[in-house]
C-alpha positions in Angstrom: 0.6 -22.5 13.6 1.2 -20.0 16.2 0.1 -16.4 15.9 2.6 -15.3 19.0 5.4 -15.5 16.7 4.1 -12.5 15.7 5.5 -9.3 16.4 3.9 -6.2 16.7 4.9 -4.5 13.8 4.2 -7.7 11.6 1.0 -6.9 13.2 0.5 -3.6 12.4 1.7 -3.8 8.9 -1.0 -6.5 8.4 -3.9 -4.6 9.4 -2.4 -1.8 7.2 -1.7 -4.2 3.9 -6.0 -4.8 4.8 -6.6 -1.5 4.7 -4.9 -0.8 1.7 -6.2 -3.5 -0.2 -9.6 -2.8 0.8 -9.4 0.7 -0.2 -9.0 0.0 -4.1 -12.3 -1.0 -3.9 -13.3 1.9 -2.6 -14.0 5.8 -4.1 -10.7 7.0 -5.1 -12.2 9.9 -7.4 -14.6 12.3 -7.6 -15.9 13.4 -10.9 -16.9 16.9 -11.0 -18.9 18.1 -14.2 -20.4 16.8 -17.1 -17.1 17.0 -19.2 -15.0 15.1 -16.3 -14.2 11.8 -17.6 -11.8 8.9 -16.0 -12.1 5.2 -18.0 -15.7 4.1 -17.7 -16.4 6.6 -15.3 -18.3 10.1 -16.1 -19.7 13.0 -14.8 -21.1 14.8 -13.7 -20.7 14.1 -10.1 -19.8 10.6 -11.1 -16.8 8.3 -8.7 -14.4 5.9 -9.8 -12.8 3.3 -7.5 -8.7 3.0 -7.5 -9.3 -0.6 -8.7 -11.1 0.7 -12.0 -9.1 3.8 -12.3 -5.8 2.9 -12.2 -5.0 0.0 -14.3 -1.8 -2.2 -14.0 -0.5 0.5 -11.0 -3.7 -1.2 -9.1 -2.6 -4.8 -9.0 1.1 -3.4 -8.2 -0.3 -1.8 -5.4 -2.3 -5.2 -4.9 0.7 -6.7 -4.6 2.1 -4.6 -2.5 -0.9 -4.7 0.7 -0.7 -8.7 0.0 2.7 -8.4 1.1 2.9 -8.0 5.0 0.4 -10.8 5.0 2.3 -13.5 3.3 5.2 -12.3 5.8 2.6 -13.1 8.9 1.8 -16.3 7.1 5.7 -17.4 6.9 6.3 -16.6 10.1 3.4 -18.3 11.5 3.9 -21.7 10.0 7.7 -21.3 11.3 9.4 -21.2 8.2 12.6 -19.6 7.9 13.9 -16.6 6.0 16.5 -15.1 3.9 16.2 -11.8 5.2 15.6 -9.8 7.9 11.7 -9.9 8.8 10.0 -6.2 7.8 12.8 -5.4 4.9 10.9 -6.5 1.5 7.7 -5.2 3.8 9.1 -1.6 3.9 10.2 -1.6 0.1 6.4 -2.8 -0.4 5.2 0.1 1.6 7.4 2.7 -0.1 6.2 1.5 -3.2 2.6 1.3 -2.6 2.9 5.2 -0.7 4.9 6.8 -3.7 2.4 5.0 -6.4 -0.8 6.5 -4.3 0.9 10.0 -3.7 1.7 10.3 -8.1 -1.6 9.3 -8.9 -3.2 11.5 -6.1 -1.4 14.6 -6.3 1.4 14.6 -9.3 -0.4 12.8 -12.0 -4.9 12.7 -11.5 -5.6 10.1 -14.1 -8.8 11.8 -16.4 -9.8 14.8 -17.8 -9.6 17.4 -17.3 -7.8 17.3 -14.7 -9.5 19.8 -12.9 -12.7 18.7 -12.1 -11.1 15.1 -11.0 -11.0 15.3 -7.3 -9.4 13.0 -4.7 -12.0 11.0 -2.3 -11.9 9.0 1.3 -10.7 5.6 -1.0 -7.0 7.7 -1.6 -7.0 9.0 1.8 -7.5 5.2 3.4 -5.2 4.3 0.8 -2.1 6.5 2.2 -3.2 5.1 5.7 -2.5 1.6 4.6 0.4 2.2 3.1 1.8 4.4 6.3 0.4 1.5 8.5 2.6 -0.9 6.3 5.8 1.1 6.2 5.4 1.7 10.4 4.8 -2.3 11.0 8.0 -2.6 9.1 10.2 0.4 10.9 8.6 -0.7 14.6 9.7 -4.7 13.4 13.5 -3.5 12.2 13.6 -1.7 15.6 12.8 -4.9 17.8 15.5 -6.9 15.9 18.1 -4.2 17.3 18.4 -2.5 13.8 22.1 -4.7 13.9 23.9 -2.7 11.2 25.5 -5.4 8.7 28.6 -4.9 6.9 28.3 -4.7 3.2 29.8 -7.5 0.6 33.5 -7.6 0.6 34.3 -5.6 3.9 36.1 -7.9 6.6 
C-alpha cells in the first residue's frame, strides 16, 4: 500500500468526499417560527441536519462523498481499472452538487417554505461536492485529457 500513487486531485477529491460526508451530520436548516416544520424537526428556531431531513436523497449523496475514497483505496492497493481514474468521481460530484443545490435553493423540504432557511451544514455541503468535482477535473488534466474516439469510429 503506497499513498504516492496518489495524485493530487485524487487527493483533493478525498478531503472533499470528507467534507461532504461530514456535513450531513451537520445543520442543514434553520427553522424559523413556531409554524415551521421539517420531519421531526420544529420550530420555532429549531435545526434539522441534512442526514434527518432529506431522506433517501441523503444516502445518495452518501454514496456519492464515499466515492473519491474507494477510488484512493483502489489505487493504493494497486489494482487496476476500467476507466479513466477521476471519471465516475466527477459524475459523483455532479450528482452530489445538483442534489444539494435542489434541495437548497429549488425545492426547501418543510413548511412553509418560508421560514425554512439554509444553514453552514448546506454551505460545507456545496464545498465538498466542489472539492470532489475539482479533484476529478485537476486528475483528468494530469492524464493529458487524451480525447478517445467513440465506439465504431476507425
Amino acid at each position: 500500500m503506497g499513498f504516492s500513487k496518489l495524485d493530487r486531485g485524487e487527493a483533493v477529491a478525498v478531503i472533499g468526499g470528507l467534507v461532504l460526508a461530514g456535513s450531513m451530520f451537520l445543520t442543514w436548516y434553520k427553522l424559523g417560527n413556531q409554524y415551521a416544520s421539517l420531519g421531526n424537526c420544529k420550530g420555532p428556531h429549531g435545526s434539522c441536519s441534512g442526514w434527518s431531513s432529506l431522506g433517501l436523497l441523503s444516502v445518495i449523496i452518501v454514496i456519492a462523498a464515499i466515492a473519491p475514497v474507494v477510488l484512493a483505496y483502489i489505487i493504493v492497493r494497486g489494482h487496476a481499472l476500467s476507466w479513466p481514474r477521476g471519471e465516475l468521481t466527477a459524475v459523483c460530484a455532479l450528482v452530489a452538487l445538483v442534489l444539494t443545490l435542489f434541495r437548497g435553493f429549488i425545492d426547501k423540504p418543510g413548511s412553509p417554505i418560508g421560514e425554512i432557511h439554509i444553514s453552514y451544514g448546506w454551505f460545507l455541503a456545496m464545498l465538498g461536492g466542489f472539492l470532489i468535482l475539482l479533484g476529478a477535473l485537476v486528475r483528468s488534466q494530469e492524464t493529458g485529457g487524451r480525447r478517445r474516439k467513440p465506439p465504431g469510429v476507425l
